[in-house]
N, C-alpha and C positions, 0 to 999 in steps of 0.2 A: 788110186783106189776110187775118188771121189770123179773121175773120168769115167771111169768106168759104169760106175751107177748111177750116173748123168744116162749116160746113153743105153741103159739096158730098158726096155720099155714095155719087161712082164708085168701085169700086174696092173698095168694103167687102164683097163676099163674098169677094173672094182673099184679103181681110187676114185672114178670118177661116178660110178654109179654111187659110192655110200656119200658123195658132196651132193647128189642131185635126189637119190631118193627121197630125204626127210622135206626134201621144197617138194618135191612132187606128191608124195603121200599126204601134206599138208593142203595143196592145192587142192587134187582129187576129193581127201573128205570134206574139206568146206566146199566146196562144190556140189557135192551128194546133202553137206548138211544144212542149206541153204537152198536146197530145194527140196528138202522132208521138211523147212521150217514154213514153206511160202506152201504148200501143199496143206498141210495141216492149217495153217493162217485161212485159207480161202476156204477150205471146208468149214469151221466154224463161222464164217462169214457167212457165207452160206446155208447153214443149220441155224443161225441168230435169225438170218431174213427171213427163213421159210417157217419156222414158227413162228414170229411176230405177223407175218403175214396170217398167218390160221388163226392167232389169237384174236387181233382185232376184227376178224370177220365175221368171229361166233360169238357175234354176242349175245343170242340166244339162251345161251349157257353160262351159268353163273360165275362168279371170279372166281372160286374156289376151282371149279373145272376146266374152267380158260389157262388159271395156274398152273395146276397138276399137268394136263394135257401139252400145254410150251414147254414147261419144261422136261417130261417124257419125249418129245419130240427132238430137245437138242441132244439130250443124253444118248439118242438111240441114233440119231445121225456123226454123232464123233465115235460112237460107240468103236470103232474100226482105228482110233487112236488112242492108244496107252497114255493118259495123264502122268505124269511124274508120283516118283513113287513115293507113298505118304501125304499125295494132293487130292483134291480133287475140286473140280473146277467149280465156282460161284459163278448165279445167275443171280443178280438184283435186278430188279426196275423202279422206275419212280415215275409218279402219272402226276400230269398238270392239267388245267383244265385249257390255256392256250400254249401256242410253241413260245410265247414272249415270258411267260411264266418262266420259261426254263435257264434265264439270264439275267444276272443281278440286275437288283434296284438299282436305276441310274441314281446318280450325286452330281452335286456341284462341288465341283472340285476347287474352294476357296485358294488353294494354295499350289494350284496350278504343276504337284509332283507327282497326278497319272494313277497314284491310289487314293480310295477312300479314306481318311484319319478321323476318327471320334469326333461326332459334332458337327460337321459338315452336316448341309440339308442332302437329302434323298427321296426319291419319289415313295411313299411305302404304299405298296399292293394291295398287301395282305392286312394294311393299319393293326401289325403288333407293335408298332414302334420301333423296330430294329431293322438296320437295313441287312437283309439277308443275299445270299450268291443266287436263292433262286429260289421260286415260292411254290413249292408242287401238294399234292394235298393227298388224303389219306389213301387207303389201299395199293394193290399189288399190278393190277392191272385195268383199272379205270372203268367210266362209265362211257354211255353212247357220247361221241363228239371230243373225249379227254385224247390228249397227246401223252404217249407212252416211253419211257426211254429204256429199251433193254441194254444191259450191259452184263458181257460174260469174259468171265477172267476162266483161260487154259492152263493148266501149269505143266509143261512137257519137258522132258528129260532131252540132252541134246544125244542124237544116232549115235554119236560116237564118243566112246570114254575120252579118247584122246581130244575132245574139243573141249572136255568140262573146264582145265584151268584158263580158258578164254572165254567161254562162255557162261561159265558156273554151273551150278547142280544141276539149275533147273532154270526153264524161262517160262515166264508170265505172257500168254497173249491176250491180249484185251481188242474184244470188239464194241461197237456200239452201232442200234440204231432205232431210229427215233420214227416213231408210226402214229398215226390215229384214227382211232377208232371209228367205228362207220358210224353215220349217222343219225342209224335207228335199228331197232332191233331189228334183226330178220330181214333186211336190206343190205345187198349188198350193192358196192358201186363199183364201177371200172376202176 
């Protein structure tokens, strides 16, 4: 009997299609879903620069309308991608008056282990007496000559259900980019 069903050989393409389809159906949608994730990534890239670029050029226009306006600008350029649902995407910025603002107070590292520890000397900037990660100063989007850092958090659903227990619910993309502002009102530069 066991001869026999040795050598009978109906039935050997399904056997082999249901060993190869779950690798192939797995391939194919990470394929497809890794490039909905790098499509989506570069358009928000692309939507961060293109207002940052408008924001700091008008500065004519007061922060409150520099604000409004960036970010109606990014909302309306992702607009063509569905956020995860129950998210919705955060824009912060934080404005310094140079780009070296925007990197901790150096220290003397007494004790030679590569972080700062309580009581070490450090340079302070801002002379509050603390050394801080980075010394940026009030408002949303800066005055003429301040350095701007936009940062926007995407929160997007993965294409396909069957990627979520790899992926999870939902992914977070975060971009950043860092501009400054023109140098005078109603001037603009190359």
């Amino acid at each position: 009997m066991f001869r026999r069903l040795r050598r009978d050989t109906r039935g050997v393409s399904a056997v082999e299609f249901a060993m190869l389809a779950p690798v192939m159906i797995m391939l194919i949608t990470g394929t497809i879903e890794a490039g909905h994730y790098m499509m989506v990534k570069t358009a928000l890239e692309g939507a961060v620069n293109t207002a940052a670029r408008d924001s700091v050029a008008r500065m004519t226009l007061d922060e409150d309308a520099r604000d409004t306006r960036m970010r109606a600008r990014i909302t309306d350029l992702m607009s063509p991608y569905q956020t995860a649902q129950g998210h919705s995407m955060s824009i912060a910025t934080t404005v310094y008056k140079t780009v070296g603002d925007s990197y901790p107070e150096a220290f003397e590292d007494l004790n030679e282990n590569g972080v700062y520890d309580e009581g070490e000397p450090f340079h302070d900037r801002n002379g509050n007496g603390v050394r801080d990660d980075s010394v940026p100063v009030a408002g949303r989007l800066g005055d003429v000559g301040d350095v701007v850092r936009f940062t926007v958090v995407y929160p997007i659903e993965p294409y396909f259900a069957l990627m979520r227990p790899i992926f999870g619910e939902r992914m977070d993309m975060r971009t950043s980019i860092v501009t400054r502002n023109e140098p005078e009102k109603g001037v603009a530069t190359p």
